[in-house]
N, CA, C and O atoms as CSV, one atom per row, in Angstrom:
chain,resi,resn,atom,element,x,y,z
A,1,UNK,N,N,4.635,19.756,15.214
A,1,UNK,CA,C,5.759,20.174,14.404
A,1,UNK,C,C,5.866,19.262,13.193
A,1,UNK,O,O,6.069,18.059,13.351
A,2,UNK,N,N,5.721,19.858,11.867
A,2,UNK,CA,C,5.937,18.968,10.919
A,2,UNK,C,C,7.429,18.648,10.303
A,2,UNK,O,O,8.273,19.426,9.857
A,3,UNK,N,N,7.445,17.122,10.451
A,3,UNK,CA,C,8.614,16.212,9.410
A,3,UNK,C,C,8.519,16.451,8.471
A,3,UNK,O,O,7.587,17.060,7.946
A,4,UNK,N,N,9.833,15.873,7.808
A,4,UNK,CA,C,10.037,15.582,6.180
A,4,UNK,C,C,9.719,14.099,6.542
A,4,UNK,O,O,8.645,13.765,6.043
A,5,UNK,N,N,10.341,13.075,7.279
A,5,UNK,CA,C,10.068,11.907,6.976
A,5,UNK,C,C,10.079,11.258,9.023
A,5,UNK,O,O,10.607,11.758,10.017
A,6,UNK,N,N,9.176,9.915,8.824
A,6,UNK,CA,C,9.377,9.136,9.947
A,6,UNK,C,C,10.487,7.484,9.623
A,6,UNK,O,O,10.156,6.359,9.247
A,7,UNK,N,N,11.589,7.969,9.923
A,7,UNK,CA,C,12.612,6.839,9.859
A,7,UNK,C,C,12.352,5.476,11.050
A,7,UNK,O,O,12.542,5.365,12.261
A,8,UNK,N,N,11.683,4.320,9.679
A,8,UNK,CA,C,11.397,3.046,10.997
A,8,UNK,C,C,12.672,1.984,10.577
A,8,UNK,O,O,12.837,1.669,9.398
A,9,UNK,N,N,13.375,1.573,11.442
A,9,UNK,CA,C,14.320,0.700,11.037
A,9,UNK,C,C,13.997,-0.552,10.906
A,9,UNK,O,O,12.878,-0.974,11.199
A,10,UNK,N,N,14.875,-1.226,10.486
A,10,UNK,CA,C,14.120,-2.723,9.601
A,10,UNK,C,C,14.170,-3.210,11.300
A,10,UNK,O,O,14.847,-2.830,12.255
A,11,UNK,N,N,13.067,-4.268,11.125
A,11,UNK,CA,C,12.638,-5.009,12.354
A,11,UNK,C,C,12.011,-3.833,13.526
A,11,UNK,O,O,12.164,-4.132,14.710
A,12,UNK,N,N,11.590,-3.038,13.325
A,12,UNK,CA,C,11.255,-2.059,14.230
A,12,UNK,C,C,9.348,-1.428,13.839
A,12,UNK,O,O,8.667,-1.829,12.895
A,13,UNK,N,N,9.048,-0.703,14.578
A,13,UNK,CA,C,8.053,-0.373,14.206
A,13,UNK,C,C,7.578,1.186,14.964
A,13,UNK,O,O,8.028,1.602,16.032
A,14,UNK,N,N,6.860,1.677,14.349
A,14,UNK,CA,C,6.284,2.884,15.198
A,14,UNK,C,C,4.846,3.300,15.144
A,14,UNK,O,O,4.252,2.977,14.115
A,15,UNK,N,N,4.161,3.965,16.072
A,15,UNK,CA,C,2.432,4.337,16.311
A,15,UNK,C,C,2.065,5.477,15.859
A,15,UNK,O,O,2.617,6.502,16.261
A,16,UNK,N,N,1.189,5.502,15.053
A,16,UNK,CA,C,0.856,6.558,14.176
A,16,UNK,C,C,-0.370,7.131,15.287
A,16,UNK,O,O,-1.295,6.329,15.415
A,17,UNK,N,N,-0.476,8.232,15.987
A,17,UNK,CA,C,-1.934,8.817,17.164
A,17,UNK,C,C,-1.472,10.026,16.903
A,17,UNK,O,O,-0.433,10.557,16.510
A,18,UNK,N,N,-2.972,10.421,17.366
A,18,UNK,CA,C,-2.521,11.766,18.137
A,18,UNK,C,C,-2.157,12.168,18.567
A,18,UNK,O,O,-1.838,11.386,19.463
A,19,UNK,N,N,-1.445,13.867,18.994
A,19,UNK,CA,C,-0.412,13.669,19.935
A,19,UNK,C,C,0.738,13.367,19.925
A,19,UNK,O,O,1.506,13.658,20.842
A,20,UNK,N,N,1.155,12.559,18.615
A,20,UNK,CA,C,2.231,11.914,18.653
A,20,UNK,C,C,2.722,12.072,16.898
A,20,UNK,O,O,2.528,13.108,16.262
A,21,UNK,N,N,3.334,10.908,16.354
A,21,UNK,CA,C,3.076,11.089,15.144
A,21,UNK,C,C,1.628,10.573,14.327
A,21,UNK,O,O,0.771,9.704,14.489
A,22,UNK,N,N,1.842,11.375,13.620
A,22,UNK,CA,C,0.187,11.361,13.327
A,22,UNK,C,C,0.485,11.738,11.328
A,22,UNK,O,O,1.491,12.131,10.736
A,23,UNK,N,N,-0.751,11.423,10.888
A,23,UNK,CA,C,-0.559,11.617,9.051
A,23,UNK,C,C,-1.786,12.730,9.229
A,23,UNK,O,O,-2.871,12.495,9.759
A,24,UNK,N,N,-1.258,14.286,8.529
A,24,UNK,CA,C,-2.600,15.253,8.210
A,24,UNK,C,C,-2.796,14.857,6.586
A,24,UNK,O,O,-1.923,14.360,5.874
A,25,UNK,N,N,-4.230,15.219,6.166
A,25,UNK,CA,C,-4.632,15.049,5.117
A,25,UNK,C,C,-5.038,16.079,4.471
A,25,UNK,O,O,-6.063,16.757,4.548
A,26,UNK,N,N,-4.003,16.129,3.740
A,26,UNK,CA,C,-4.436,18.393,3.047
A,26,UNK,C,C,-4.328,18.372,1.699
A,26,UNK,O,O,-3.511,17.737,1.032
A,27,UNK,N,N,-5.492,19.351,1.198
A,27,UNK,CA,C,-5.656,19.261,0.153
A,27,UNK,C,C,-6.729,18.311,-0.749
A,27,UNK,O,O,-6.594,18.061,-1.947
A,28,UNK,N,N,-7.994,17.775,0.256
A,28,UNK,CA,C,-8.465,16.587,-0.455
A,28,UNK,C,C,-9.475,17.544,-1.502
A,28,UNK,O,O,-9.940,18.657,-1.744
A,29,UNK,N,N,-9.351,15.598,-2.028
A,29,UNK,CA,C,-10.531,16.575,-3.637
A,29,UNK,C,C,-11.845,16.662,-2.838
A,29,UNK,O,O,-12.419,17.749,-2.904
A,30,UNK,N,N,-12.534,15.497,-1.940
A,30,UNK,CA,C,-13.676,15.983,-1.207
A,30,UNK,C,C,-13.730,15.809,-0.217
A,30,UNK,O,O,-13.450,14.643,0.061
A,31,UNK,N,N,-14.148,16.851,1.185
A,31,UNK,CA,C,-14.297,16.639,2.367
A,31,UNK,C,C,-14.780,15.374,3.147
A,31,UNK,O,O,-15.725,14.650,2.835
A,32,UNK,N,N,-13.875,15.236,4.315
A,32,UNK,CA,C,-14.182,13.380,4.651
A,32,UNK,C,C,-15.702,13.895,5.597
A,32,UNK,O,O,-15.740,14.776,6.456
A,33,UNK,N,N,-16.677,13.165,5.186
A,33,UNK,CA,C,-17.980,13.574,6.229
A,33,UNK,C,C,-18.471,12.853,7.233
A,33,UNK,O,O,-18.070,11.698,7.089
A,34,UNK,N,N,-19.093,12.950,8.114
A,34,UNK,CA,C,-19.346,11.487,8.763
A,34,UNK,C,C,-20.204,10.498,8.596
A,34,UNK,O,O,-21.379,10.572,8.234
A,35,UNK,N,N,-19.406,9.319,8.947
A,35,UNK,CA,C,-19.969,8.009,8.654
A,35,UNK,C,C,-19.482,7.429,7.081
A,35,UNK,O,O,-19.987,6.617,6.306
A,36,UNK,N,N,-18.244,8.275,7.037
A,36,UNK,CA,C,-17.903,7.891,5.548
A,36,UNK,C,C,-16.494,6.865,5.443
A,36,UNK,O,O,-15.407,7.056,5.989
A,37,UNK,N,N,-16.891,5.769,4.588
A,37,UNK,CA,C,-15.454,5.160,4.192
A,37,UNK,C,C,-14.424,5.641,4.061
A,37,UNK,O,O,-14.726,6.825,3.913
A,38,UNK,N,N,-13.308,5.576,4.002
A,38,UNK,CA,C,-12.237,5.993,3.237
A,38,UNK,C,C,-11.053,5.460,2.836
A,38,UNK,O,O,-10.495,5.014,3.838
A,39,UNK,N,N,-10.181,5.231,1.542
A,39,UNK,CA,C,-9.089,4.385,1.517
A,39,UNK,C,C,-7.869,5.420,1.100
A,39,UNK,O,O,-7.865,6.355,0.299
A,40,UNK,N,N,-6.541,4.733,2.200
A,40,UNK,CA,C,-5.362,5.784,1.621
A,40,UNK,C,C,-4.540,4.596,1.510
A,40,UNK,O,O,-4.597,3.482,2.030
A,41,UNK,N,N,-3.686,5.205,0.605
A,41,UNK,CA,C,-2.248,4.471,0.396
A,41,UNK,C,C,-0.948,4.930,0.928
A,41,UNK,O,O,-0.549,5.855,0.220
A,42,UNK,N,N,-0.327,4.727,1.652
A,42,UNK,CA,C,0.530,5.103,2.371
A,42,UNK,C,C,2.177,4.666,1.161
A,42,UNK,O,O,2.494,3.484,1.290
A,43,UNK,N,N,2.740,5.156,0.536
A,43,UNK,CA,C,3.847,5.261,0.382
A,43,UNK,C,C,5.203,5.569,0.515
A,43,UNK,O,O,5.677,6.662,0.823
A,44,UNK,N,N,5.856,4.428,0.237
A,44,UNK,CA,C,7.369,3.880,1.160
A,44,UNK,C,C,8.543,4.672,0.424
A,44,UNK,O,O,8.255,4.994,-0.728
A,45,UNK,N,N,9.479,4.949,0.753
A,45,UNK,CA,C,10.979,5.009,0.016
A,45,UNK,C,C,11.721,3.841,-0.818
A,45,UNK,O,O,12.593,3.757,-1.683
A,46,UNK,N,N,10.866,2.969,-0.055
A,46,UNK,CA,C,11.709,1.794,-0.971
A,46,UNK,C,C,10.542,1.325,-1.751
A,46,UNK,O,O,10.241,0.231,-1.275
A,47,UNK,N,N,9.625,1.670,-2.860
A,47,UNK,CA,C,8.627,1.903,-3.674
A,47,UNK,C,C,7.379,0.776,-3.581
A,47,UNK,O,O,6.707,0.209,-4.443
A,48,UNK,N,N,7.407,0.725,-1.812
A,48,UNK,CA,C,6.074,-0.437,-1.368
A,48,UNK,C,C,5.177,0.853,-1.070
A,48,UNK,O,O,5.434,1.948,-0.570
A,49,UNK,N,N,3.984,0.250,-1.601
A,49,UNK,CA,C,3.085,0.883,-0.720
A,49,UNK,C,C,1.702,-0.067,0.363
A,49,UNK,O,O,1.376,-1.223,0.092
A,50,UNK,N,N,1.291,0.464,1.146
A,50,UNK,CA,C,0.999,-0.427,1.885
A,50,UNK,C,C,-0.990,0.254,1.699
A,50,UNK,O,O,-1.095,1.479,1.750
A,51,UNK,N,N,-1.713,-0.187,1.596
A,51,UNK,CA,C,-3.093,-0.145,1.336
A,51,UNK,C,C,-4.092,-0.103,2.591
A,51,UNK,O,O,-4.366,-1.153,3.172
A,52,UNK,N,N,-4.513,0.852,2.911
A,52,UNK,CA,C,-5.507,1.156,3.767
A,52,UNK,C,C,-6.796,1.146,3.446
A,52,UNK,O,O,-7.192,2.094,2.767
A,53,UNK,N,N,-7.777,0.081,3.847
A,53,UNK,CA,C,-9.036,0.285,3.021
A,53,UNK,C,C,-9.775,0.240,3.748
A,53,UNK,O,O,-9.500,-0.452,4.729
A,54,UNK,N,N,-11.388,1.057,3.714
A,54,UNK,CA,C,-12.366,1.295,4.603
A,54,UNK,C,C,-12.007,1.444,6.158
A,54,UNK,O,O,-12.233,0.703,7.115
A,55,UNK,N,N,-11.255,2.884,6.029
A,55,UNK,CA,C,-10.986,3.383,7.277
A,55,UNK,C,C,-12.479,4.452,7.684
A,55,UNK,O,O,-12.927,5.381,7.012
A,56,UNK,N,N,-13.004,3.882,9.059
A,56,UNK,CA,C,-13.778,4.709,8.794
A,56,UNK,C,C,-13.706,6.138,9.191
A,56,UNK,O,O,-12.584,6.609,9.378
A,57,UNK,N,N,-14.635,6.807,9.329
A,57,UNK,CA,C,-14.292,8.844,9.413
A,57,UNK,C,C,-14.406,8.873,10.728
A,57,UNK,O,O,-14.241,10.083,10.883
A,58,UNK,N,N,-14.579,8.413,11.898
A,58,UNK,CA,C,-14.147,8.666,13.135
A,58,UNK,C,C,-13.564,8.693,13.540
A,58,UNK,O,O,-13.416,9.456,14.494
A,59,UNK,N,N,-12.560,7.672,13.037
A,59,UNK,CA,C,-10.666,7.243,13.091
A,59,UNK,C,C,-10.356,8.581,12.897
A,59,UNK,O,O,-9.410,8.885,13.624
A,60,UNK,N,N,-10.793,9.609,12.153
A,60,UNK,CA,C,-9.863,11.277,12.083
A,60,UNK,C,C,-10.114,12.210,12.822
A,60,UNK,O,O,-9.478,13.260,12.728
């Protein structure tokens, strides 16, 4: 079922899986293939963003 948003309260935290809450990726400019790098940026409400780098394509 898709959110508008996942509310984490300060000092708190939550698990991003399958199954559970999870981030879909729609719309990319090129298909993730395997064995491929990938970097996302995850952006905040309060205008942090937090940097994901060399995730690899099995993680999806």
């Amino acid at each position: 079922q898709k959110i508008p948003e996942i509310i984490i309260k300060a000092h708190s935290s939550t698990e991003l899986k399958s199954g559970g809450y999870h981030i879909m990726l729609l719309k990319l400019k090129k298909p993730i293939i395997k064995d491929m790098k990938v970097n996302l940026d995850l952006k905040f409400n309060n205008h942090k963003t937090i940097e994901l780098k060399n995730i690899d394509s099995k993680e999806f």
